[in-house]
N, C-alpha and C positions, 0 to 999 in steps of 0.2 A: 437076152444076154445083157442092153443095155440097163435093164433095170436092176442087176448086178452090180455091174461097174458104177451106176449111179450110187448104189447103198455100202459099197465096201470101200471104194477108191475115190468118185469125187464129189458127191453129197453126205454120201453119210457121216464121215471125219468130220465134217466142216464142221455139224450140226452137232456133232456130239460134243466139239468145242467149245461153240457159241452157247449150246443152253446147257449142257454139260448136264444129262436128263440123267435121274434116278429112277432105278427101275423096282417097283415091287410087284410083288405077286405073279412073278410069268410065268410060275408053274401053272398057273390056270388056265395056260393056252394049251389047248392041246397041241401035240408032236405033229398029228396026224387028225384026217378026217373032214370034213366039212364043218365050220361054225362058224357065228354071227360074231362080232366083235363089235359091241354099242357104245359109242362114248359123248362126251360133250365135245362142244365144239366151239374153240373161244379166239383161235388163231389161224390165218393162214395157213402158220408153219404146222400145224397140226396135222395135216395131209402129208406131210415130208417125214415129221418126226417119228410117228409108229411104225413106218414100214424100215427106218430105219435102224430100230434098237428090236424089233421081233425077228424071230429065226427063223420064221417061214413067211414067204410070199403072203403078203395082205394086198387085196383089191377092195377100193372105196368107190364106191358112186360117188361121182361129183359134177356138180350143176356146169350145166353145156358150154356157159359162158365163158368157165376159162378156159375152154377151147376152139371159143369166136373171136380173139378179142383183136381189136386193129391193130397194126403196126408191128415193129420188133418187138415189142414188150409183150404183146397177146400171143408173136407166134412162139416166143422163147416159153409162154407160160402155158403153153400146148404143147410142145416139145417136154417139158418135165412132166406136168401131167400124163401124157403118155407116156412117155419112158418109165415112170413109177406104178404105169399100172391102173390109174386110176379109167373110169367107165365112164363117157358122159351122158348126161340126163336131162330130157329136158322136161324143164318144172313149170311150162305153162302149160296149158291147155286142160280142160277133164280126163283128157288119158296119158296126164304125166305121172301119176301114181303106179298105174298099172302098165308105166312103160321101166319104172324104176325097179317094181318087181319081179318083172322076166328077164329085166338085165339080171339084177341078185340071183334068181333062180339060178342062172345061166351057169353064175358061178361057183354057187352051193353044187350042181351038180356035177363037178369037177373035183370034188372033196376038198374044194378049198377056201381060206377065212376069206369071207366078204366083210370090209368093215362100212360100219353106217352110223350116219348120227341122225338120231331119230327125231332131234328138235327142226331139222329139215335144211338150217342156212343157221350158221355164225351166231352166236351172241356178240349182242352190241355194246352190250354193258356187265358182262360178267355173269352176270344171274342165270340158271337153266332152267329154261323152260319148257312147256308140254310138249310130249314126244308123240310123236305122230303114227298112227297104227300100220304102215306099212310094214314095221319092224314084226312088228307079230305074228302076218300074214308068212311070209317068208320065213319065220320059225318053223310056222304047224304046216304049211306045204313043204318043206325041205325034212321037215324032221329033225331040225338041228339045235343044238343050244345054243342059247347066248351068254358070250361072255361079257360084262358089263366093265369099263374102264372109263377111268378119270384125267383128264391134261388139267395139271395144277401149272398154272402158272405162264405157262403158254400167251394168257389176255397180257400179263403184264411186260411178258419178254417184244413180244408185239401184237400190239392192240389192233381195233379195224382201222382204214387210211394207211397207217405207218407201217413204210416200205422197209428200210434195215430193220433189221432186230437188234433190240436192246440185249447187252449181256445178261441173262440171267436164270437162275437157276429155276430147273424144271423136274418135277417129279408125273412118272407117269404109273399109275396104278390100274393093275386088272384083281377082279373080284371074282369070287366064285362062278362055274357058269349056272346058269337058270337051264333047268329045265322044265318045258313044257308041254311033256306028252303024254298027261292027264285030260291037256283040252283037244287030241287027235280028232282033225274031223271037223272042227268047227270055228273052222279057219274064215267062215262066212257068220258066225255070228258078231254082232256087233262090240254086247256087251263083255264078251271074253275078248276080240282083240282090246278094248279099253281097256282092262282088266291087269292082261298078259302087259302092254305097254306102258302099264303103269306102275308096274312092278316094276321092269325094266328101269324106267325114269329115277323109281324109288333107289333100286341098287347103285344107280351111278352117282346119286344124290348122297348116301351115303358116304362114298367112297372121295367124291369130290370137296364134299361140307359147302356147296355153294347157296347161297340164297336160291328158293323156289320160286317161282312164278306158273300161277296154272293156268297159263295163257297161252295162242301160240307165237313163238317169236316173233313171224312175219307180219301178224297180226298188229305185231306192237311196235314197231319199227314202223309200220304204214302210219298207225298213228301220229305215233311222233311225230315221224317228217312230212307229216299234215298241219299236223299245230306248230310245226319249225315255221312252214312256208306262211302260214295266216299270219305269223307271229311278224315275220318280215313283210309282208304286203300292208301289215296296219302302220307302219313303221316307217313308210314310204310318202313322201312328202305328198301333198296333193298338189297338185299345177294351175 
């Protein structure tokens, strides 16, 4: 009930204010039935925004942490996170993969959109990057399509760190769905999930025009803030 009243009466207005989102392609969502819903992922508010402007209940995996976080701020952002529905996940350990796919299943079989973004965690710098095969797996065990969409513009209304959102306008795009059940069955081979998730990547890649990187984000991001901290400890006076 509360996740209602969050998207028709006191989040969703707000948000349709603030980014004041343009909607294409929503006939690609199905009315009904179970499906995947793959997008990039450039802002916070992104998690807010789709379940806001689509006509049926969407569920998002999203990383456990803003569900731990301290104080008022962590429990407020557990409180929305829940109330919108979102599933948490935790993404350490070797069986955070296969803890994120039996949540999805959970809710694939439910007949209803699970949304996912397959680059795994946030772009830091715009660009989308390699999508992760989870997405695949959960196609060919559910049987479902996926639908591939784009948040344009999201990085810029608010970027990562920045707490308000900047006014600005937002376009969100869904593409045709992909179907996948030509590869039934081989949901354990390697080179079809790469294959199927890379398609996936390709579709949203299209739709979004962003720069590519065939990397995976977190990957790149470790970096970074590896050569951030070396960059700052040479820099540091000696005594």
């Amino acid at each position: 009930m509360f996740y209602y009243l969050l998207k028709y009466v006191l989040l969703g207005p707000l948000l349709r204010l603030v980014f004041r989102p343009r909607i294409e392609g929503l006939e690609h969502v199905p009315a009904e039935g179970a499906a995947i819903v793959a997008g990039n992922h450039l802002s916070f508010s992104d998690h807010f925004l789709m379940p806001a402007i689509l006509k049926r209940r969407i569920t998002f995996l999203a990383k456990a942490e803003y569900f731990t976080g301290p104080g008022i701020k962590g429990r407020l952002t557990a409180f929305f996170f829940r109330s919108a529905g979102q599933i948490p996940v935790d993404r350490s350990g070797k069986d955070a993969g296969q803890a994120a796919i039996r949540e999805g299943l959970g809710v694939l079989s439910k007949d209803e959109l699970l949304g996912i973004y397959p680059e795994g965690t946030r772009s830091h710098d715009g660009r989308l990057y390699k999508g992760k095969v989870g997405v695949a797996v959960m196609a060919l065990k559910a049987g479902v399509p996926v639908i591939p969409c784009a948040m344009i513009g999201t990085f810029e209304a608010q970027p990562p760190g920045k707490v308000i959102p900047n006014i600005h306008p937002v376009v969100i795009r869904f593409g045709e769905p992909l179907d996948f059940s030509r590869y039934e069955g081989m949901e354990n081979e390697k080179a079809v999930l790469r294959a199927i998730t890379d398609e996936i990547m390709y579709a949203i890649l299209s739709l979004s025009e962003q720069e590519y990187v065939d990397r995976y984000a977190a990957v790149v991001k470790a970096e970074e803030a590896a050569a951030a901290k070396e960059r700052k400890f040479r820099r540091m006076p000696l005594s």
